[in-house]
N, C-alpha and C positions, 0 to 999 in steps of 0.2 A: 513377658517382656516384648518389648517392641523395638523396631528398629528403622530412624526414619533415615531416608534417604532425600539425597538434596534432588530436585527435579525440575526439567524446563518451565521456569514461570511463563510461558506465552509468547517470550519477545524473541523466539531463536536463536538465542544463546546457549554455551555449553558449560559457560562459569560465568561467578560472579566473586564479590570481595563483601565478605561479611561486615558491615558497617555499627551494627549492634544487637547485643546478645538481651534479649528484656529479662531470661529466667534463670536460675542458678540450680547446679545441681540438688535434689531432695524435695525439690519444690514442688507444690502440688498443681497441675493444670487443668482446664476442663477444655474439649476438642474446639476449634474454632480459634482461644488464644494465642494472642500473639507471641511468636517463639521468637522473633529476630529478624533482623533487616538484614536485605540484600542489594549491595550497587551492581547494576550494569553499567553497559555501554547506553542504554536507552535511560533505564530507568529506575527507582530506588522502589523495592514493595516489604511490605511488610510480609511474613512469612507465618500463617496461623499451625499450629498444633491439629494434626490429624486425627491423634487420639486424645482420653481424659487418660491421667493418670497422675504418678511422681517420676519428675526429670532424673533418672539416675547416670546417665551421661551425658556429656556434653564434648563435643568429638573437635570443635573447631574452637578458634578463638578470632577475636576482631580482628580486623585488618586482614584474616587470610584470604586465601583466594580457594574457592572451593570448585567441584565441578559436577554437572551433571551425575546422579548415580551414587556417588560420595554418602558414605555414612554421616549423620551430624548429629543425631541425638538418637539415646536411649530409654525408653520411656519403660515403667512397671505398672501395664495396663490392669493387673490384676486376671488376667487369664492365663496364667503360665509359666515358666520359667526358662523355654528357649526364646533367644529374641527372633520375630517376625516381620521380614524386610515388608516395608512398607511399599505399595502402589504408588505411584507417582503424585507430587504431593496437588494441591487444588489450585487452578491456575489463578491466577493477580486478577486483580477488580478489573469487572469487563469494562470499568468507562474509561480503561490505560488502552483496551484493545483496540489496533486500525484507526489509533490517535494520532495525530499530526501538526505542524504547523497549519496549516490549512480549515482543518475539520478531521473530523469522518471519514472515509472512505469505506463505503459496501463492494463488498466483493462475491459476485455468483458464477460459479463455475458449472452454471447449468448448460447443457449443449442444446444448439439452437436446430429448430429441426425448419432447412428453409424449403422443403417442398414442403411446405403450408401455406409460403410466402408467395406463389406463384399461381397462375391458374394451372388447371387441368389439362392443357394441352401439352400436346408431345410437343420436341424440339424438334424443328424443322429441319428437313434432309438437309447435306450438304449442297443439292444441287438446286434448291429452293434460297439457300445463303447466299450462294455464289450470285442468281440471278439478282437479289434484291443487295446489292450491294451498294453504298453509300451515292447518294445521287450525287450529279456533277454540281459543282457548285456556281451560285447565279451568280449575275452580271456584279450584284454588289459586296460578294466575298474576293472576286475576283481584282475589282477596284482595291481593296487592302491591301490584297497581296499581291498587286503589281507597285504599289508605294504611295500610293494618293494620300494626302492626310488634309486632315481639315483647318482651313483655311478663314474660317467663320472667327466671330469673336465671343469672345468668352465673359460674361458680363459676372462672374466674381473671381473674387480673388482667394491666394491659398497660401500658406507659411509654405508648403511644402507637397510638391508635385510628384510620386513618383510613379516612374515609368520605366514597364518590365512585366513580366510575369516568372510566375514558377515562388518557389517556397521565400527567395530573397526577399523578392518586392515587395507579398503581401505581408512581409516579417517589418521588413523598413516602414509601407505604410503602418503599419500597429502600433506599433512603439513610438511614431509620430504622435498619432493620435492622442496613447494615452500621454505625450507631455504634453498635450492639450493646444499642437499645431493645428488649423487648418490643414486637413489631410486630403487629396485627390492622386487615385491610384489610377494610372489610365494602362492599359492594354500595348505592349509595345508594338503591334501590327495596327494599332490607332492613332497614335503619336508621333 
């Protein structure tokens, strides 16, 4: 005897609602067939048969709601006569898996090792930091930032002008763009 147990199909859930039973009890299976559909929150999969055998129980009925772990069927594998809980059952078609609206998504959770990414030299003393510390700035960073702005002409034109920085601006210009304005994003210490 065997004994299957309902298991995470892949998608992170801990239940699902039996939507259809394909085999009836006595019936004969071979491993891989399909035993029965499962709805999630995500997704609808079919549910294959772990082992061959004859179905001698059948533990749920449609419409229920099962969970993680849950017994659901009974199978007479022919090796026995205590039933044997089944390992987790086989997870859902990998083309459902890190499916989306979108695409795909690849996921690596390799760690990045960034002294490789750098030369060979030590990091410089703090007293070596302190010396080379950001040069003063010239005659024409200065000109900005006392308020000068330009005063030339601007030979095209634009739906839509905007002016600013930080995440807003270049969020407002985007969204211009893709409605298909004329977009110019200018620098608010430019403008």
């Amino acid at each position: 005897m065997y004994t299957f147990k309902f298991a995470d199909i892949g998608e992170g859930l801990h239940e699902g609602v039996v939507a259809e039973i394909y085999v009836k009890v006595g019936q004969q299976v071979k491993e891989g067939d399909n035993l029965f559909s499962v709805e999630t929150d995500k997704v609808t999969s079919d549910i294959p048969s772990p082992v061959s055998g004859t179905v001698t129980a059948i533990k749920m009925a449609q419409g229920d709601t099962i969970h993680v772990g849950q017994d659901i069927f009974v199978f007479d594998d022919g090796k026995g006569d205590a039933p044997v809980a089944e390992a987790p059952a086989p997870k859902a078609e990998a083309k459902e898996e890190a499916a989306s609206v979108v695409g795909e998504v690849k996921v690596n959770n390799d760690l990045i090792d960034f002294s490789k990414m750098f030369s060979g030299q030590p990091a410089p003393k703090a007293e070596e930091v302190k010396s080379s510390a950001a040069p003063a700035p010239s005659a024409e960073d200065k000109t900005f930032d006392e308020g000068k702005k330009y005063t030339g002409k601007v030979d095209e034109s634009y739906d839509v002008i905007v002016v600013g920085s930080g995440p807003g601006g270049y969020l407002a210009a985007e969204e211009a763009g893709k409605a298909g304005l004329k977009t110019l994003i200018v620098e608010k210490k430019y403008w």
